[in-house]
C-alpha positions as CSV (number, residue, x, y, z in Angstrom):
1,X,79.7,167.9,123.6
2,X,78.7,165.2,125.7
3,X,77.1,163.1,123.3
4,X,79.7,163.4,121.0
5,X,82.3,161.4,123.5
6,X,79.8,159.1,123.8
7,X,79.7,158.3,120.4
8,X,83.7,158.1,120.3
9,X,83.5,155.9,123.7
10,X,81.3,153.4,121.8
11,X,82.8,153.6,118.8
12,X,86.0,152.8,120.3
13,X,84.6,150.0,122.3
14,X,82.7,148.2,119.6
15,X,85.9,148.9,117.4
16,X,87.6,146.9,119.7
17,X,85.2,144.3,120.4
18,X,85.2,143.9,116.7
19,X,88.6,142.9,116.5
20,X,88.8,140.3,119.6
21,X,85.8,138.9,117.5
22,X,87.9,138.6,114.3
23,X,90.9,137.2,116.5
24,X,88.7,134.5,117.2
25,X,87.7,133.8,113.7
26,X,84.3,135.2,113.7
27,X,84.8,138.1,111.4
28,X,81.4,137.9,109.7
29,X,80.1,138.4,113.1
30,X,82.2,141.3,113.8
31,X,82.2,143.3,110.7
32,X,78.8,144.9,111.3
33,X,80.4,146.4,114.6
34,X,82.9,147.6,112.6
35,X,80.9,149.3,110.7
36,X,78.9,150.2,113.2
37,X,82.2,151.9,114.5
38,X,82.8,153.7,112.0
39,X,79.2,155.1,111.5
40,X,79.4,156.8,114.9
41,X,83.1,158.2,114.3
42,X,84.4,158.1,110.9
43,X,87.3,160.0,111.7
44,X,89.1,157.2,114.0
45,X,91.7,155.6,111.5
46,X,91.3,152.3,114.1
47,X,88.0,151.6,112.8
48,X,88.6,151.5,109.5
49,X,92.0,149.5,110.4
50,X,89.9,146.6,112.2
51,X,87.1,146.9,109.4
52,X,90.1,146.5,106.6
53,X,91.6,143.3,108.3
54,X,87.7,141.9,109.3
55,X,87.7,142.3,105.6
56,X,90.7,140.8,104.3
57,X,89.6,137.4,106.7
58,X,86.5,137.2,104.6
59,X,88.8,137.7,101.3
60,X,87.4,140.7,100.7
61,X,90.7,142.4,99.3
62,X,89.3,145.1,98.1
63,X,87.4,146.4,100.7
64,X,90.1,145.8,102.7
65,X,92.4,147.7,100.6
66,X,89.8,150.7,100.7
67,X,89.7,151.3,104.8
68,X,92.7,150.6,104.8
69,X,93.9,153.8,102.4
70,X,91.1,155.4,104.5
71,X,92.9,154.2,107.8
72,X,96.6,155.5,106.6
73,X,94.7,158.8,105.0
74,X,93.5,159.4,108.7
75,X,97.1,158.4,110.5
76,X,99.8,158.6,107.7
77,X,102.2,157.9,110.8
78,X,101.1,154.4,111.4
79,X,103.2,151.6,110.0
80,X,101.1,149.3,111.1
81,X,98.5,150.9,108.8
82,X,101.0,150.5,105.8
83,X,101.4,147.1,107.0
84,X,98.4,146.0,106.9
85,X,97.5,147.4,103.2
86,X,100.2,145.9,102.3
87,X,99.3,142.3,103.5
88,X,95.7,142.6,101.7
89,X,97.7,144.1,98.2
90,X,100.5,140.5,98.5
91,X,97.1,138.0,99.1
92,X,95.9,139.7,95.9
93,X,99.3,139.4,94.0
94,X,99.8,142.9,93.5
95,X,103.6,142.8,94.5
96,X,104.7,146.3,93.4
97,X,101.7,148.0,95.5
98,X,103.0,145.4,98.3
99,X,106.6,146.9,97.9
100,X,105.7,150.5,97.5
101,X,103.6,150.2,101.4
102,X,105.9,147.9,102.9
103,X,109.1,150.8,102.3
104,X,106.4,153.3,103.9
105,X,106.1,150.6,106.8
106,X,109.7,150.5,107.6
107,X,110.8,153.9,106.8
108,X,108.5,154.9,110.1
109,X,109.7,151.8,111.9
110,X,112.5,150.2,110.9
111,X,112.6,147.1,112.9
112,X,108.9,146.2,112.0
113,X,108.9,142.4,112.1
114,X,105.8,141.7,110.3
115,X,106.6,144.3,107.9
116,X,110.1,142.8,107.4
117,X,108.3,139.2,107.0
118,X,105.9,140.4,104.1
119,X,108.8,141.8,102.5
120,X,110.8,138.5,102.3
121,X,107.5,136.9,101.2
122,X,107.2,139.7,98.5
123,X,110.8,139.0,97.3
124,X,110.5,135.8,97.3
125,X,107.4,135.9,95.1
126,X,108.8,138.4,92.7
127,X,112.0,135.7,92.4
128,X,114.3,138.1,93.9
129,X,116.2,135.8,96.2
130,X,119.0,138.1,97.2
131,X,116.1,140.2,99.0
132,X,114.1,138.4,100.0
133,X,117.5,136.4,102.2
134,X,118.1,139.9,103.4
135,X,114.7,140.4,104.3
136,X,114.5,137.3,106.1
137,X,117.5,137.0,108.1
138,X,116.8,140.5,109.1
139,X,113.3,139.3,110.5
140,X,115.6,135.9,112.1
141,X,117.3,138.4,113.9
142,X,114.6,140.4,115.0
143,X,112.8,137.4,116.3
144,X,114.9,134.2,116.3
145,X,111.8,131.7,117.4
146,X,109.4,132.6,114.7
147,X,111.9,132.5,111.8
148,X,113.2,129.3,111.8
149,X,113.2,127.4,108.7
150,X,110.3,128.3,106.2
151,X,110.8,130.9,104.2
152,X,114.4,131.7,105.0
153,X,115.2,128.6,104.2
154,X,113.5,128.0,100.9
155,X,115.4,131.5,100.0
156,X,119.0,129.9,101.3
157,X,118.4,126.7,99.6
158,X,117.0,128.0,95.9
159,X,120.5,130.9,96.5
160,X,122.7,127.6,96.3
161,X,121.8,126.2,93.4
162,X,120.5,122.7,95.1
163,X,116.7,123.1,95.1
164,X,114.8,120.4,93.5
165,X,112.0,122.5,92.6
166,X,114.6,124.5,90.4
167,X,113.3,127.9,90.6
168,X,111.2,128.0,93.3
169,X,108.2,130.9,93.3
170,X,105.3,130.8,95.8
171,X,104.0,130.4,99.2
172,X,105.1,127.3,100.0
173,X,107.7,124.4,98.9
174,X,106.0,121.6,97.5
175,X,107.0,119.1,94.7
């Protein structure tokens, strides 16, 4: 039994190291760890979650995609888990599969700002201006400082009729 919460301990440690590794942009460095992690307790749904979003930094989408179906198999509960799945499903353009996780996300927490964020991008990208406003002033609201301009104001200004780019689809206005 003892050897067993070792294995957890250090699996949860190098889990985490892992991820303070990709938060400072090595994530080819870290993703061995991650793995590592995972080898010595593939039942933590953390594991796979840093592995997924090590992944996704290298552009791996679908690897990242696969622990992190593994990650929400282990903790259906955990929006970030949705989240996250979703994030590496809208860099790949798949917008329905986006849609389908993010309404997972907020259904277990409603006032999920990153979730509400992805959202607005999703709309935005599927040319559904209405929604993605909604989404975005909800996200405003949530969290004034991080939602100024942008986005929200690509939606407002393509919802008025007086965008140069007529209509506008994408990550970012440009001419």
């Amino acid at each position: 039994m003892l050897a067993i919460g070792r294995a957890q301990h250090r699996a949860t440690t190098g889990g985490q190291h892992a991820l303070l590794l990709g938060h400072l942009g090595r994530a080819e460095e870290a993703l061995p760890e991650a793995t590592e992690a995972i080898r010595l307790d593939s039942e933590q749904a953390n594991s796979y979650a840093v592995r997924g979003l090590l992944r996704a930094a290298g552009k791996d989408f679908a690897g990242a995609i696969a622990d992190h179906t593994i990650a929400i198999q282990r903790n259906p509960k955990d929006h970030q888990a949705w989240n996250n799945r979703a994030s590496a499903y809208l860099l790949r353009h798949d917008q329905h599969q986006v849609l389908a996780d993010l309404q997972e996300s907020l259904r277990l927490s409603p006032n999920y700002v990153p979730a509400l964020a992805n959202q607005g991008t999703c709309h935005l990208e599927l040319g559904e201006y209405e929604k993605a406003l909604t989404d975005y002033e909800a996200f405003q609201m949530l969290q004034p400082a991080a939602a100024r301009g942008g986005k929200l104001t690509a939606a407002r200004t393509v919802l008025s009729g007086n965008s140069p780019w007529g209509l506008w689809r994408g990550g970012g206005v440009s001419k």
